[in-house]
ChimeraX commands (.cxc) that place a marker at each C-alpha (Angstrom):
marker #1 position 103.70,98.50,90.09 radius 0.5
marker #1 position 106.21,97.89,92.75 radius 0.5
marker #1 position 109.54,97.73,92.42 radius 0.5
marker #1 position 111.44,94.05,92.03 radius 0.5
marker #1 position 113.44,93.13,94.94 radius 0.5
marker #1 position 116.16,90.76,92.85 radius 0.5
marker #1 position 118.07,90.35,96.51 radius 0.5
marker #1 position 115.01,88.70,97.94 radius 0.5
marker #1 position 115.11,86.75,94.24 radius 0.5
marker #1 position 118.39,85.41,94.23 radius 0.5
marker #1 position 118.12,84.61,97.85 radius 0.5
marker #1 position 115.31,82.21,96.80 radius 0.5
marker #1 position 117.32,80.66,93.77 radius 0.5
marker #1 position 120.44,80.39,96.27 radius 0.5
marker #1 position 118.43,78.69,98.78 radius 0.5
marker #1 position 116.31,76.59,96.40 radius 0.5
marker #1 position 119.57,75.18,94.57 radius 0.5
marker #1 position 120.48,74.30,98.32 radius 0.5
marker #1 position 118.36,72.51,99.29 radius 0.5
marker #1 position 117.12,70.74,96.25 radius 0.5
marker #1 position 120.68,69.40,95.81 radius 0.5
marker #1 position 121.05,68.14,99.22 radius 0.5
marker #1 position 117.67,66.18,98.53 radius 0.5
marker #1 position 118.90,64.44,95.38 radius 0.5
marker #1 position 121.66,63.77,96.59 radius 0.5
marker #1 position 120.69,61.73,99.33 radius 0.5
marker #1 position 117.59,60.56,98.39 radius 0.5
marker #1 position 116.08,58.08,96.01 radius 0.5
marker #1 position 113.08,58.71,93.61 radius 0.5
marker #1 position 109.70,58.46,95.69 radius 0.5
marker #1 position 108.00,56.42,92.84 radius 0.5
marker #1 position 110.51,53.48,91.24 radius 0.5
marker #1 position 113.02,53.68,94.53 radius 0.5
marker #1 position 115.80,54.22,92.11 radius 0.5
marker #1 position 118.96,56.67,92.65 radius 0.5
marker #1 position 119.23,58.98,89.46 radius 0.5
marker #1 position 115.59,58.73,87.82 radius 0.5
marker #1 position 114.07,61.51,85.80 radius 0.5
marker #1 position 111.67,62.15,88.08 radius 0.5
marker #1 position 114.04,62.49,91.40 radius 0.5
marker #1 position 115.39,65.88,90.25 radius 0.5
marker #1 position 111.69,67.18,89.60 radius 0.5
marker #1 position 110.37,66.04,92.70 radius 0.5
marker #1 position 113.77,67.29,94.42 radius 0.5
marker #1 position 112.93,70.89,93.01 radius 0.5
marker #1 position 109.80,70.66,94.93 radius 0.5
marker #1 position 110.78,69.51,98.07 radius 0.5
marker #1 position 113.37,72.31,97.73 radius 0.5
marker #1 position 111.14,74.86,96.58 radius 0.5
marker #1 position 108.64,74.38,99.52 radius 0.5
marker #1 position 111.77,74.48,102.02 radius 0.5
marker #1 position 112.84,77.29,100.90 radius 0.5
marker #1 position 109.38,79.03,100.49 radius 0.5
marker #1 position 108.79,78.31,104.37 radius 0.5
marker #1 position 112.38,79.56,105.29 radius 0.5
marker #1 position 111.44,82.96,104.33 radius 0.5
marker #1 position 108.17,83.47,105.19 radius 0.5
marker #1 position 108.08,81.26,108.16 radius 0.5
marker #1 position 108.96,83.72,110.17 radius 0.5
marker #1 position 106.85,86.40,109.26 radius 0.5
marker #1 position 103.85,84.06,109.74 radius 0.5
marker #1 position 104.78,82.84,113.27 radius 0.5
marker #1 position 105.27,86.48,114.01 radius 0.5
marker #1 position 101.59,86.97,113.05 radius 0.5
marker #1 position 100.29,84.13,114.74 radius 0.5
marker #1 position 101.65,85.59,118.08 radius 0.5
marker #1 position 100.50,88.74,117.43 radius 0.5
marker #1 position 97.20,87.14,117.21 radius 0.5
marker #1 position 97.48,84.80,119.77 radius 0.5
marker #1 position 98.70,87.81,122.34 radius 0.5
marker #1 position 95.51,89.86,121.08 radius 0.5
marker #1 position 93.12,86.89,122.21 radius 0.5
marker #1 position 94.54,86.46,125.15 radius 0.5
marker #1 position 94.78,89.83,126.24 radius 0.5
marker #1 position 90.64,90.32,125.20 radius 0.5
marker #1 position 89.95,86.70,127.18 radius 0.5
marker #1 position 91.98,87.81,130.33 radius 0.5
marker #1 position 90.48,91.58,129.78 radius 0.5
marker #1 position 86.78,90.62,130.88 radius 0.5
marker #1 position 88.04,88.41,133.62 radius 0.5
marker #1 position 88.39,90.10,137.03 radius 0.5
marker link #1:1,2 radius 0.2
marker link #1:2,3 radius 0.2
marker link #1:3,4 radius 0.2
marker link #1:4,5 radius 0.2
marker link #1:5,6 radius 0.2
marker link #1:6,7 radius 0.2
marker link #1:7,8 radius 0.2
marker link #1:8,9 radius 0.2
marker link #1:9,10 radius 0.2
marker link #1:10,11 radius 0.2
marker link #1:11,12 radius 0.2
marker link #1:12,13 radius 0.2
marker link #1:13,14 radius 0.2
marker link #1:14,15 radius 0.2
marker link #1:15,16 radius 0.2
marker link #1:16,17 radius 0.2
marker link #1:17,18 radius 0.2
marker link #1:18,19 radius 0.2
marker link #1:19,20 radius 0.2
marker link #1:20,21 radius 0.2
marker link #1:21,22 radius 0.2
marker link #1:22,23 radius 0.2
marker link #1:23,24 radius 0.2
marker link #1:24,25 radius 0.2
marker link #1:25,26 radius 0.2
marker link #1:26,27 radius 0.2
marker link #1:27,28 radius 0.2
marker link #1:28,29 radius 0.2
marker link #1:29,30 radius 0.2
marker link #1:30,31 radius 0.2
marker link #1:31,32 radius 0.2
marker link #1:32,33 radius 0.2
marker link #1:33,34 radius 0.2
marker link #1:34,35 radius 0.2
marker link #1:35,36 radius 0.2
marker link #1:36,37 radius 0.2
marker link #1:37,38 radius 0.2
marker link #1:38,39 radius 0.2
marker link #1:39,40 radius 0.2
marker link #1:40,41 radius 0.2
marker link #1:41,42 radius 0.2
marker link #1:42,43 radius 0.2
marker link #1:43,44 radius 0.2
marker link #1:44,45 radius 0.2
marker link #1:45,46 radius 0.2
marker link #1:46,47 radius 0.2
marker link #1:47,48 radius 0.2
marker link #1:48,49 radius 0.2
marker link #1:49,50 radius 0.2
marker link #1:50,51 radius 0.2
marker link #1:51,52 radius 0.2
marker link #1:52,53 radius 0.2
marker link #1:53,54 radius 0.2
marker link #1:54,55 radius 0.2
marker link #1:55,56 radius 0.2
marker link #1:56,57 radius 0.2
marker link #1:57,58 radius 0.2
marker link #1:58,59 radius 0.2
marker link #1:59,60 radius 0.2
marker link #1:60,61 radius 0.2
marker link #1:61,62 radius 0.2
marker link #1:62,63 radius 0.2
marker link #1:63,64 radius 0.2
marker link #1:64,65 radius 0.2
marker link #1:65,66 radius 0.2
marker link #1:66,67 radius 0.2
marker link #1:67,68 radius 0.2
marker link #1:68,69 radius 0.2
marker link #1:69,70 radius 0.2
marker link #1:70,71 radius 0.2
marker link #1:71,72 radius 0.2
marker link #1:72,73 radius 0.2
marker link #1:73,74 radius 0.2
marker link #1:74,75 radius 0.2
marker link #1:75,76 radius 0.2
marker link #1:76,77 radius 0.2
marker link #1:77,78 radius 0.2
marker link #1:78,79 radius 0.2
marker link #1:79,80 radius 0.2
marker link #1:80,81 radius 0.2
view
């Protein structure tokens, strides 16, 4: 079992508090258009977990996707002459 990387973790929770507060706070609930609903902070935790899940590991994916994209083109202009 690796080892727990709590700097990654609290990265996450710093980042997630972010940008879960800046969506409740300027946003209404998505179901009853009301400001201060139960269900605006759950759906704010959301929003802000997904933000902050693609903030850091966006980049590692669009670094694979070039990768990948540079090692088709590279076989596609290989056989042409």
């Amino acid at each position: 079992m690796g080892k727990i990387n709590f700097k990654r973790i609290l990265k996450f929770l710093g980042w997630w508090y972010i940008f879960s507060s800046f969506y409740a706070m300027f946003s209404v609930c998505p179901f009853c258009g009301k400001q201060g609903c139960p269900v605006c902070p759950a759906s704010a935790g959301l929003v802000g977990g997904f933000f902050t899940f693609l903030m850091q590991n966006l980049k590692n994916f669009v670094e694979k996707l070039k990768i990948g994209f540079i090692n088709v083109k590279t076989k596609i202009f290989k056989n042409v002459k």
